[in-house]
PDB file with SEQRES, HELIX, SHEET and CRYST1 records, atoms N, CA, C and O in Angstrom:
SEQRES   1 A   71  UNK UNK UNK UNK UNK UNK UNK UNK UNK UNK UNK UNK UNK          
SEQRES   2 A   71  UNK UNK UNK UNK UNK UNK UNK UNK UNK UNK UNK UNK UNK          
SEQRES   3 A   71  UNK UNK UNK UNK UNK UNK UNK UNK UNK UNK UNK UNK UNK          
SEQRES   4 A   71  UNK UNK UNK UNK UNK UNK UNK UNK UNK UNK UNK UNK UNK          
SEQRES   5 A   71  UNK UNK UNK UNK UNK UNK UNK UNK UNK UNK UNK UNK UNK          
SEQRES   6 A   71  UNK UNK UNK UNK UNK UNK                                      
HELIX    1 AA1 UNK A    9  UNK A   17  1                                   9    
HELIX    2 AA2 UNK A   19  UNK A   23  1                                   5    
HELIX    3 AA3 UNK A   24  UNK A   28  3                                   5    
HELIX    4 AA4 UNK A   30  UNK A   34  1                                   5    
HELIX    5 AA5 UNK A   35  UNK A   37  5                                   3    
HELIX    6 AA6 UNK A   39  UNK A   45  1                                   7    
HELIX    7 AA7 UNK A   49  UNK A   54  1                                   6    
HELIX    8 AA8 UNK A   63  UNK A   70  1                                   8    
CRYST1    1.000    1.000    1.000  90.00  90.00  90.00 P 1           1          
ATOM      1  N   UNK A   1       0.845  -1.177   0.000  1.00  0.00           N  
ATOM      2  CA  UNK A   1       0.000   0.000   0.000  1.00  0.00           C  
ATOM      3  C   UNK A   1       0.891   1.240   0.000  1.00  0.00           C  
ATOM      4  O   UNK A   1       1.796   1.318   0.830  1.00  0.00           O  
ATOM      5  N   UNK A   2       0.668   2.273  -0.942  1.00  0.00           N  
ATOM      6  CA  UNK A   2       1.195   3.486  -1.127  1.00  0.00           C  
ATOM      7  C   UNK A   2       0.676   4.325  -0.445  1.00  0.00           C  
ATOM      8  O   UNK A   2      -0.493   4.151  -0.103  1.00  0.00           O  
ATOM      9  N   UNK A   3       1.316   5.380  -0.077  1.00  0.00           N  
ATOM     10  CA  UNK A   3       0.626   6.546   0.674  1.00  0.00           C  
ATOM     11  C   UNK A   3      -0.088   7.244  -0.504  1.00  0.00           C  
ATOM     12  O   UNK A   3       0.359   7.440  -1.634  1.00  0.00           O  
ATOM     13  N   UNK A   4      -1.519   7.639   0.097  1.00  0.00           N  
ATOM     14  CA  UNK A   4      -2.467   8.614  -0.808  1.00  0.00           C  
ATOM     15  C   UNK A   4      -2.922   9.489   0.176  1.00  0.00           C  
ATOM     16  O   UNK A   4      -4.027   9.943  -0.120  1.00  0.00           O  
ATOM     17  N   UNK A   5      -2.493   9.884   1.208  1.00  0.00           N  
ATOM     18  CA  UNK A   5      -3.393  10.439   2.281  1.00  0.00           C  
ATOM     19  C   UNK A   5      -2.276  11.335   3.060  1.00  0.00           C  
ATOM     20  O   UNK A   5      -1.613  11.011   4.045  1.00  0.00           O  
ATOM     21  N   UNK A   6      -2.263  12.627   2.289  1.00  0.00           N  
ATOM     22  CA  UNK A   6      -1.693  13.362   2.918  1.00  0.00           C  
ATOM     23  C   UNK A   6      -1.411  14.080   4.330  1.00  0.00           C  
ATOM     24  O   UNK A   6      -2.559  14.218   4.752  1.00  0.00           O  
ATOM     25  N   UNK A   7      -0.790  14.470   5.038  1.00  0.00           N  
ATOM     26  CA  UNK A   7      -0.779  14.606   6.567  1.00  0.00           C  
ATOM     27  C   UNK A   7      -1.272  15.622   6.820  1.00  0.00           C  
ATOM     28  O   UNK A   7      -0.909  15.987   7.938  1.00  0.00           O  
ATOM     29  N   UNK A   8      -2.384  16.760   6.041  1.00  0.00           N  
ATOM     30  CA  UNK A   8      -2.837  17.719   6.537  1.00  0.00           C  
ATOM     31  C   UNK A   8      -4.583  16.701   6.576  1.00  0.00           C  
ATOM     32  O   UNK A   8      -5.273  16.698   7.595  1.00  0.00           O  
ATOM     33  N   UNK A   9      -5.040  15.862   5.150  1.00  0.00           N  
ATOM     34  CA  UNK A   9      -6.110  15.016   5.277  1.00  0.00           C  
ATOM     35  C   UNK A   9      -5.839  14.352   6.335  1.00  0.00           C  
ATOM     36  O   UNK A   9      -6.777  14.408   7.130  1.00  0.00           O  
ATOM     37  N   UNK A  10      -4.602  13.491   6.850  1.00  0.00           N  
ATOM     38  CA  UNK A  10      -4.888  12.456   7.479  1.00  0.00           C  
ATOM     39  C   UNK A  10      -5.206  13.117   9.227  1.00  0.00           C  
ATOM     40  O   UNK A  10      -5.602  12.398  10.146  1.00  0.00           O  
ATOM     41  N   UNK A  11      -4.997  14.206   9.319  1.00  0.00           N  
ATOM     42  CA  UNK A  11      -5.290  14.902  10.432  1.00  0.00           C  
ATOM     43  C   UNK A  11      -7.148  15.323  10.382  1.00  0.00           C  
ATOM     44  O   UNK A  11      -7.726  15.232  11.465  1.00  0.00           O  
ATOM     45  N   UNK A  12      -7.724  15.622   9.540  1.00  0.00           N  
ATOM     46  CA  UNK A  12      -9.146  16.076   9.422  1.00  0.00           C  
ATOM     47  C   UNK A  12      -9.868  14.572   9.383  1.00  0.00           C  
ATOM     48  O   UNK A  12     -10.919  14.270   9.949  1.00  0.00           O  
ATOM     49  N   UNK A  13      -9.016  13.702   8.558  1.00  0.00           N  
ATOM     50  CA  UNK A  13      -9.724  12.289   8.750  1.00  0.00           C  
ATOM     51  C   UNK A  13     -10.177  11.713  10.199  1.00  0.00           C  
ATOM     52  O   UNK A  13     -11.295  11.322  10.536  1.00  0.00           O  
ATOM     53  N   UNK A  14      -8.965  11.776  10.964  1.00  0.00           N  
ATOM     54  CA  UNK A  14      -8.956  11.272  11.461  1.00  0.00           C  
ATOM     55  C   UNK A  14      -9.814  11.945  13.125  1.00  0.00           C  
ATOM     56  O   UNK A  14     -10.277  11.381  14.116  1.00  0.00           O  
ATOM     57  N   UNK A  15      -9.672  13.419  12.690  1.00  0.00           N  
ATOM     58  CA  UNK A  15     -10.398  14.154  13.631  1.00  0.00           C  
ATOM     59  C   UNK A  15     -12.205  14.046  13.303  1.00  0.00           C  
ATOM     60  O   UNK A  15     -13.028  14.228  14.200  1.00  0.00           O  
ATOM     61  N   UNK A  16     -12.499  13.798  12.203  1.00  0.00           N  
ATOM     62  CA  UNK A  16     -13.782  13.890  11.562  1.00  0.00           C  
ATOM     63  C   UNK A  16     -14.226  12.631  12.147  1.00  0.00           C  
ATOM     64  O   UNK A  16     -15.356  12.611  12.636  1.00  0.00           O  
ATOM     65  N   UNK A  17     -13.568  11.663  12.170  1.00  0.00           N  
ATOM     66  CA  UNK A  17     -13.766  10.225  12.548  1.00  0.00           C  
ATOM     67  C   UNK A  17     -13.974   9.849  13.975  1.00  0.00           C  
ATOM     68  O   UNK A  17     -14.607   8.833  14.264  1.00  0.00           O  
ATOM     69  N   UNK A  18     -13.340  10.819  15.086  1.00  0.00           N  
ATOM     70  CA  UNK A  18     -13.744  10.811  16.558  1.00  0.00           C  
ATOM     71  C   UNK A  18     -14.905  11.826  16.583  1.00  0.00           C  
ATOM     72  O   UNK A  18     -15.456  11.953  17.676  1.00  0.00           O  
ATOM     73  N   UNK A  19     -15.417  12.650  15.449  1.00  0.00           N  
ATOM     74  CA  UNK A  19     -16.417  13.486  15.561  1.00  0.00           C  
ATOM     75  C   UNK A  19     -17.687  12.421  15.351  1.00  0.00           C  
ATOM     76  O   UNK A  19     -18.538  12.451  16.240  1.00  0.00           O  
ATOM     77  N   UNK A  20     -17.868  11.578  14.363  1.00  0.00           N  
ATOM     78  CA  UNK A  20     -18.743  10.648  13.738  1.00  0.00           C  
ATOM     79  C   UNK A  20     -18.594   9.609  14.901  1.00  0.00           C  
ATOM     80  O   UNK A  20     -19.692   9.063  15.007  1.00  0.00           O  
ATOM     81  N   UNK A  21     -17.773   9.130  15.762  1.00  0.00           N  
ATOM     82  CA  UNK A  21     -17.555   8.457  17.140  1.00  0.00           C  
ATOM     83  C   UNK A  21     -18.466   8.728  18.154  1.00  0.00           C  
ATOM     84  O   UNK A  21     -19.254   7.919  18.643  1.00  0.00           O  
ATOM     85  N   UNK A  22     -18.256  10.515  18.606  1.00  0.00           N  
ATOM     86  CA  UNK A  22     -19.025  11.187  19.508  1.00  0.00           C  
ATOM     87  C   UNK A  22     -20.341  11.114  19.087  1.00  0.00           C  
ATOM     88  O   UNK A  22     -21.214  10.820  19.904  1.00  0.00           O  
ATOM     89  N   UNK A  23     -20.670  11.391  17.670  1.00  0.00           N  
ATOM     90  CA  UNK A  23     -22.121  11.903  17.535  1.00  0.00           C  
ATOM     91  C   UNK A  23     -22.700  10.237  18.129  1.00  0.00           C  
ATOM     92  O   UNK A  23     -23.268  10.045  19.204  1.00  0.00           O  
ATOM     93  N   UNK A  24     -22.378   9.223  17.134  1.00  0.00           N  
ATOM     94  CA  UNK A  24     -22.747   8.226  17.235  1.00  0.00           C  
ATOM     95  C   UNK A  24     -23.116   7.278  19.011  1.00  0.00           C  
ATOM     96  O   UNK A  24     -24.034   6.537  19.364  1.00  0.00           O  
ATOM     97  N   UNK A  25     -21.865   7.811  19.727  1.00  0.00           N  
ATOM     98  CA  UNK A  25     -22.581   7.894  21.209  1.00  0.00           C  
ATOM     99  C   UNK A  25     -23.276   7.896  21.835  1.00  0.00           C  
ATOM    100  O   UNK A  25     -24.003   7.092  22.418  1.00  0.00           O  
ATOM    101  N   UNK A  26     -22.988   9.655  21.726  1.00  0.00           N  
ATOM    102  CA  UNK A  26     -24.306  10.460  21.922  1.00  0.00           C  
ATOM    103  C   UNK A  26     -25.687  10.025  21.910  1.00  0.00           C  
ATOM    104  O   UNK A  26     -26.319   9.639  22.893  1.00  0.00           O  
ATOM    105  N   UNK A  27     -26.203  10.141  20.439  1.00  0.00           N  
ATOM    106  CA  UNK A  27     -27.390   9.354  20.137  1.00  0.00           C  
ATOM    107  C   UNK A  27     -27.356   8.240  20.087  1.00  0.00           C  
ATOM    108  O   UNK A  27     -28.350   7.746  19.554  1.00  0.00           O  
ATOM    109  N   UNK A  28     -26.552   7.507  20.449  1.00  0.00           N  
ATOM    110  CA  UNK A  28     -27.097   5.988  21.143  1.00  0.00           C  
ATOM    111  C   UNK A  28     -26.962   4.862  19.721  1.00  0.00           C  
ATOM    112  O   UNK A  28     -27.296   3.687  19.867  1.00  0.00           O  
ATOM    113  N   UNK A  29     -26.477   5.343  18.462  1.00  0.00           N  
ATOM    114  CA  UNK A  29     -26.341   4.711  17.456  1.00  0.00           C  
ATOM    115  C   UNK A  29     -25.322   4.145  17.218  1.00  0.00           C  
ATOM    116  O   UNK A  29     -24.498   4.832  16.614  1.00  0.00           O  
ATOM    117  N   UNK A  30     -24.980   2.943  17.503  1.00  0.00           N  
ATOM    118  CA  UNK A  30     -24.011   2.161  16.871  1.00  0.00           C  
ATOM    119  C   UNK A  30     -23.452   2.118  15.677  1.00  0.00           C  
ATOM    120  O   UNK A  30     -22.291   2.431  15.417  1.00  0.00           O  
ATOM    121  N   UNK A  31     -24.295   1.718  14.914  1.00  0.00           N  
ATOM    122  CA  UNK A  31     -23.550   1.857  13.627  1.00  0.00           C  
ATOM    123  C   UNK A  31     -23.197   3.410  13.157  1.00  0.00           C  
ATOM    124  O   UNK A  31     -22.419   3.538  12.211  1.00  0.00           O  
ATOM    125  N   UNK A  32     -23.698   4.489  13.735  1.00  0.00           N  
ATOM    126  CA  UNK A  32     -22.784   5.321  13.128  1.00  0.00           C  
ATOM    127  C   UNK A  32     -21.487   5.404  13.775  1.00  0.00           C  
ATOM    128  O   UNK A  32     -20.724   6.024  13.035  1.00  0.00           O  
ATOM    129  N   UNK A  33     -20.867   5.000  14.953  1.00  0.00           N  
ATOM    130  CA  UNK A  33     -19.626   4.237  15.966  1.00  0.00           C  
ATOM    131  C   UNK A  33     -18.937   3.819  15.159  1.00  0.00           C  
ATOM    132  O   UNK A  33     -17.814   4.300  15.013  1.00  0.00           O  
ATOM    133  N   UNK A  34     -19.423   2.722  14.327  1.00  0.00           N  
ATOM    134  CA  UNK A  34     -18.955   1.985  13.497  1.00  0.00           C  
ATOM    135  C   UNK A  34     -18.289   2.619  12.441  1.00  0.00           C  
ATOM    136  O   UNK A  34     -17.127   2.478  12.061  1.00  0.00           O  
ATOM    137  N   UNK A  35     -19.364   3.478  11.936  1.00  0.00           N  
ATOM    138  CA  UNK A  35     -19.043   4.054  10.601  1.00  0.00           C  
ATOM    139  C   UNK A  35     -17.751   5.461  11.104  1.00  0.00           C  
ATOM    140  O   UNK A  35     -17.070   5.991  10.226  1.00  0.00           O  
ATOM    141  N   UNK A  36     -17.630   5.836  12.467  1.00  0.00           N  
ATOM    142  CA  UNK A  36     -16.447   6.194  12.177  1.00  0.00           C  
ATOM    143  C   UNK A  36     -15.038   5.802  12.634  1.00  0.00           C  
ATOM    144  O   UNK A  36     -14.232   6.643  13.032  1.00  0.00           O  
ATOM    145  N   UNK A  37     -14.811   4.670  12.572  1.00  0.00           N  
ATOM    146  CA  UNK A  37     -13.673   4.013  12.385  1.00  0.00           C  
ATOM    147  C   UNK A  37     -12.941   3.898  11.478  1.00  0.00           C  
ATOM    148  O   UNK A  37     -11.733   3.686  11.587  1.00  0.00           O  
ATOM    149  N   UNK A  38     -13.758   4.060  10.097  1.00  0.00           N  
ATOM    150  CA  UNK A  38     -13.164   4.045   9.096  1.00  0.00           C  
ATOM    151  C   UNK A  38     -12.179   5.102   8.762  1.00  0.00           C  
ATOM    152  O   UNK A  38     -10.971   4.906   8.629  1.00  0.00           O  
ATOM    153  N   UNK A  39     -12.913   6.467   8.611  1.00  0.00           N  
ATOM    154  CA  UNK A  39     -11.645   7.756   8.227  1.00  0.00           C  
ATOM    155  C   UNK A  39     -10.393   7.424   9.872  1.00  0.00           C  
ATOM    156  O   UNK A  39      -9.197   7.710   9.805  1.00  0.00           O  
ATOM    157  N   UNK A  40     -10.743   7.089  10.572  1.00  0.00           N  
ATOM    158  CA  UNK A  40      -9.520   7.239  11.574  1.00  0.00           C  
ATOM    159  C   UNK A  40      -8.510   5.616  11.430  1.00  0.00           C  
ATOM    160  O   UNK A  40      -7.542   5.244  12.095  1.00  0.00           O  
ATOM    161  N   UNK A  41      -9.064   5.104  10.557  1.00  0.00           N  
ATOM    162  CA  UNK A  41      -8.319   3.584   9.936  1.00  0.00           C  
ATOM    163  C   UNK A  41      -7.627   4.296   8.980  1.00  0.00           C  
ATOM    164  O   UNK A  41      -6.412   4.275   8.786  1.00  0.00           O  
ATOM    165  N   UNK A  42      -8.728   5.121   8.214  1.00  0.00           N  
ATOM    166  CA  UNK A  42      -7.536   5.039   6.455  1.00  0.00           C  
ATOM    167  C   UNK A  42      -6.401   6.129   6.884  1.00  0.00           C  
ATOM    168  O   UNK A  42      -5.263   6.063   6.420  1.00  0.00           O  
ATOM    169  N   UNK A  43      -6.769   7.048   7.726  1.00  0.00           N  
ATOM    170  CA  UNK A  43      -6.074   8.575   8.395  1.00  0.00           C  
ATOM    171  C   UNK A  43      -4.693   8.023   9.096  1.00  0.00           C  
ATOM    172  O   UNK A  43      -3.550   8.446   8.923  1.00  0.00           O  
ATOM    173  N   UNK A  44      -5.116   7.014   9.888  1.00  0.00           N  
ATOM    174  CA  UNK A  44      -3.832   6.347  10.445  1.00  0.00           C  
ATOM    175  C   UNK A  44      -3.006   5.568   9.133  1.00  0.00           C  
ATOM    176  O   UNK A  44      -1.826   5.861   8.943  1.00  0.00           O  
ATOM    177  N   UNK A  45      -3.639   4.642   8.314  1.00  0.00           N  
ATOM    178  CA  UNK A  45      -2.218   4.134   7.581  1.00  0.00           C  
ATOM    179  C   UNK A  45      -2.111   4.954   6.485  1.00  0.00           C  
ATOM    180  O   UNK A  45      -1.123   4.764   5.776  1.00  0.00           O  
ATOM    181  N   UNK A  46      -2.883   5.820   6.168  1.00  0.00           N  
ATOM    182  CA  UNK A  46      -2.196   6.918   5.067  1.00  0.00           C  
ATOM    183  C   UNK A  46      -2.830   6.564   3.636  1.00  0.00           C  
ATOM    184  O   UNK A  46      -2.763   7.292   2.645  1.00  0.00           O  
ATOM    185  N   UNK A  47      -3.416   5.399   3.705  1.00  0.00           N  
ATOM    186  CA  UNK A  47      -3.908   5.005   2.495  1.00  0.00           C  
ATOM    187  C   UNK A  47      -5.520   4.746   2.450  1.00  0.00           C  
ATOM    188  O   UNK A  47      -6.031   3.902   3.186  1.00  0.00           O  
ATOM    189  N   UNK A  48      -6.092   5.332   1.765  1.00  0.00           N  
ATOM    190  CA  UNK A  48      -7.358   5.045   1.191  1.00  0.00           C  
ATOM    191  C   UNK A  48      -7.586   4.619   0.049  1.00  0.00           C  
ATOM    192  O   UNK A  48      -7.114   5.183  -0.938  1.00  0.00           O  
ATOM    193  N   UNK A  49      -8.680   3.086  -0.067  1.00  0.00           N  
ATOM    194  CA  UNK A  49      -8.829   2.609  -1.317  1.00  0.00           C  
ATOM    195  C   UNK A  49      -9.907   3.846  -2.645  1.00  0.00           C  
ATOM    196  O   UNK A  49      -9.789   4.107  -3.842  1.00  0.00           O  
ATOM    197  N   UNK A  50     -10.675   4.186  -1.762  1.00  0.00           N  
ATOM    198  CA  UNK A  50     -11.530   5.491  -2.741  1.00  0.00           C  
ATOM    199  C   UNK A  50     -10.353   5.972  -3.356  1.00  0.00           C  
ATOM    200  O   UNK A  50      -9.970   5.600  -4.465  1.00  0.00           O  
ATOM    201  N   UNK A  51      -9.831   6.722  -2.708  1.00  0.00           N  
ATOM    202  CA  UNK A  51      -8.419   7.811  -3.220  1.00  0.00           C  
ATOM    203  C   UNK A  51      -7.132   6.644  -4.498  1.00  0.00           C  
ATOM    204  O   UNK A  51      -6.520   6.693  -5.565  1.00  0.00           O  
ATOM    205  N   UNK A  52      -7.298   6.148  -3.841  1.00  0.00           N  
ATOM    206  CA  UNK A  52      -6.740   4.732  -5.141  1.00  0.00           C  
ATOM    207  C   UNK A  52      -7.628   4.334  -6.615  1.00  0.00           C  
ATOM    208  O   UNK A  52      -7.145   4.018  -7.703  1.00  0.00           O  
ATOM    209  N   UNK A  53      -8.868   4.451  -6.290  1.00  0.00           N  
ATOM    210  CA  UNK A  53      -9.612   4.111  -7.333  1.00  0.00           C  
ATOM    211  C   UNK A  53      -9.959   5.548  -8.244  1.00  0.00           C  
ATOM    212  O   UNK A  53     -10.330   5.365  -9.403  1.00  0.00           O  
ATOM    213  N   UNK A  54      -9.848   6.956  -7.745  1.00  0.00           N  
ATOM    214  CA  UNK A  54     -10.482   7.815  -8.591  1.00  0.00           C  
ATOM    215  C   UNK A  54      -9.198   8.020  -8.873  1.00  0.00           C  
ATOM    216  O   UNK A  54      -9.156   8.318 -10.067  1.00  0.00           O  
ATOM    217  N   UNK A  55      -7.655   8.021  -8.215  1.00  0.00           N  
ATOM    218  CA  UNK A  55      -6.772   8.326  -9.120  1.00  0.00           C  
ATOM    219  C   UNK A  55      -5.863   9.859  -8.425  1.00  0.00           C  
ATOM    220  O   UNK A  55      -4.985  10.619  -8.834  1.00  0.00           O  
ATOM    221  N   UNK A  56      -6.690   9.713  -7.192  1.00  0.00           N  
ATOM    222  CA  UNK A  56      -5.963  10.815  -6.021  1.00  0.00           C  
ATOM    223  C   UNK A  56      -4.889  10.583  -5.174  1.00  0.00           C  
ATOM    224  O   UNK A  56      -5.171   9.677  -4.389  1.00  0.00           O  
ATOM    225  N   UNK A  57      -3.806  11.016  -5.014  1.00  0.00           N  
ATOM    226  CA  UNK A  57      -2.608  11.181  -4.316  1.00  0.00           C  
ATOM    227  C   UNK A  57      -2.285  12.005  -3.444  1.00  0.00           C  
ATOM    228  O   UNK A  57      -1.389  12.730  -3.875  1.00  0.00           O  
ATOM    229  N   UNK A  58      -2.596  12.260  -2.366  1.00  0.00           N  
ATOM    230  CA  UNK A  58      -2.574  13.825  -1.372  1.00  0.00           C  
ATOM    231  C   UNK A  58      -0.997  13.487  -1.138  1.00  0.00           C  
ATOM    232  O   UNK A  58      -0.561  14.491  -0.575  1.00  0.00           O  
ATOM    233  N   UNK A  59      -0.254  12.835  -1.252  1.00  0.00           N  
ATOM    234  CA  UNK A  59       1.185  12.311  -0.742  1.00  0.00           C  
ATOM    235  C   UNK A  59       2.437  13.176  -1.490  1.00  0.00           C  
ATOM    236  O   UNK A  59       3.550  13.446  -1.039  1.00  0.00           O  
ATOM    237  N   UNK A  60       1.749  13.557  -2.993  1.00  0.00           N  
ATOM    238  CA  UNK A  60       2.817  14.038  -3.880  1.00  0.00           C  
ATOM    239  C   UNK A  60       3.135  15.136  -3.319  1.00  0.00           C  
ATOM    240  O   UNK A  60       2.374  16.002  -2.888  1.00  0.00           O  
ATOM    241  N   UNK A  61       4.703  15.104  -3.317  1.00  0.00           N  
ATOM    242  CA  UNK A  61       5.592  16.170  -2.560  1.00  0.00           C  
ATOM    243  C   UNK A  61       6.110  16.004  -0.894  1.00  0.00           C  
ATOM    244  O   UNK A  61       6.978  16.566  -0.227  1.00  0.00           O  
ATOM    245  N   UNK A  62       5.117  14.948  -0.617  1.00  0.00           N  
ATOM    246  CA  UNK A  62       5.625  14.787   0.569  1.00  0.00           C  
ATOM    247  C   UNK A  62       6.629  13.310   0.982  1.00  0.00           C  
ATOM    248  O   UNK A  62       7.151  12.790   1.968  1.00  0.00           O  
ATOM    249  N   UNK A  63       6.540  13.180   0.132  1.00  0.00           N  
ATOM    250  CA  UNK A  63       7.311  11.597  -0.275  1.00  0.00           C  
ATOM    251  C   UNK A  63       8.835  11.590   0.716  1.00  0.00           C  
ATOM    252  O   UNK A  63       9.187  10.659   1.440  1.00  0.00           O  
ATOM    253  N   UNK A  64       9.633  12.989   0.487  1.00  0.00           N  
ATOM    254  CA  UNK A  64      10.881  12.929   0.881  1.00  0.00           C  
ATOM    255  C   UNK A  64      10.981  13.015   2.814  1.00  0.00           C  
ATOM    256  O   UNK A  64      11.985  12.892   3.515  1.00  0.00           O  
ATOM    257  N   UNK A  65       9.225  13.319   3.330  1.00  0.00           N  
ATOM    258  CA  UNK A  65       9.195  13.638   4.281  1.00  0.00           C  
ATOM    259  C   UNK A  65       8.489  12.412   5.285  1.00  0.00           C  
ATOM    260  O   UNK A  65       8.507  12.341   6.514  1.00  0.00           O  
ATOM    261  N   UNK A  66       8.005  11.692   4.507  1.00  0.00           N  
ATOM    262  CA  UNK A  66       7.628  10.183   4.847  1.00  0.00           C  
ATOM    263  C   UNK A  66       8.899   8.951   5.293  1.00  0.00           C  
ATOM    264  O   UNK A  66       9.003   8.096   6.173  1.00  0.00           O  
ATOM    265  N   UNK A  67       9.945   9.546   3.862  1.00  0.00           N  
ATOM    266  CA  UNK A  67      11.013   8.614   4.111  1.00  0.00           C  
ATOM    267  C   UNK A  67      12.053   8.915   5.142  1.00  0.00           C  
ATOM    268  O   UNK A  67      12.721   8.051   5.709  1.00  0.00           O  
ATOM    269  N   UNK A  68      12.141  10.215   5.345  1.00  0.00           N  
ATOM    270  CA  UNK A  68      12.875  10.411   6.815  1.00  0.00           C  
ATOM    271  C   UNK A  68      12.118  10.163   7.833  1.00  0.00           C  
ATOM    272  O   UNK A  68      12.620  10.008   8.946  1.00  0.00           O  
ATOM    273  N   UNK A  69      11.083  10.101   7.673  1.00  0.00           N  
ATOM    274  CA  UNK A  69      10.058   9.812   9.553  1.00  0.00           C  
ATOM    275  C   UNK A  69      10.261   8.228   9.302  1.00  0.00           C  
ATOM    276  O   UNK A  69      10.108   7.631  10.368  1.00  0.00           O  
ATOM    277  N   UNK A  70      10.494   7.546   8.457  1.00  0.00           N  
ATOM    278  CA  UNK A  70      10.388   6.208   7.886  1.00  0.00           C  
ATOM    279  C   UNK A  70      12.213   5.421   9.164  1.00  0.00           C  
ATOM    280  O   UNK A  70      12.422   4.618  10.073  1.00  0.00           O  
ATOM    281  N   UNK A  71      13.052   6.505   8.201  1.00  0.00           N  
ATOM    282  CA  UNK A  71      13.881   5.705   8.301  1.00  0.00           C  
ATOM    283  C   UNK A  71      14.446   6.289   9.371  1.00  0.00           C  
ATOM    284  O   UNK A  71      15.439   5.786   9.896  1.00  0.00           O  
TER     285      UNK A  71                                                      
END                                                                             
């Protein structure tokens, strides 16, 4: 898996995703709980399959800054 999920997205993902957490709480709905696990899944490994399939890359340019946190 390639990075497509840039670190300014993977920060709103992943904040949007404890927002869709809370609401889901809140009102007592599970599956929307559920449903936000996902942006704070793809937010954490950097990769989203949507963003793979339409052909989006939020990563370009940041490539050189991945491989130093990398290595």
């Amino acid at each position: 898996m390639e990075c497509n999920v840039g670190m300014t997205e993977q920060k709103l993902r992943v904040l949007a995703g404890l927002a869709i957490i809370g609401m889901g709480a809140y009102y007592n709905i599970k599956g929307l709980s559920l449903l936000g696990a996902i942006p704070i899944v793809t937010g954490m490994l950097r990769y989203c399959p949507i963003n793979h399939a339409i052909g989006y890359n939020g990563c370009i340019g940041e490539q050189h800054r991945v491989k130093s946190a990398v290595l």
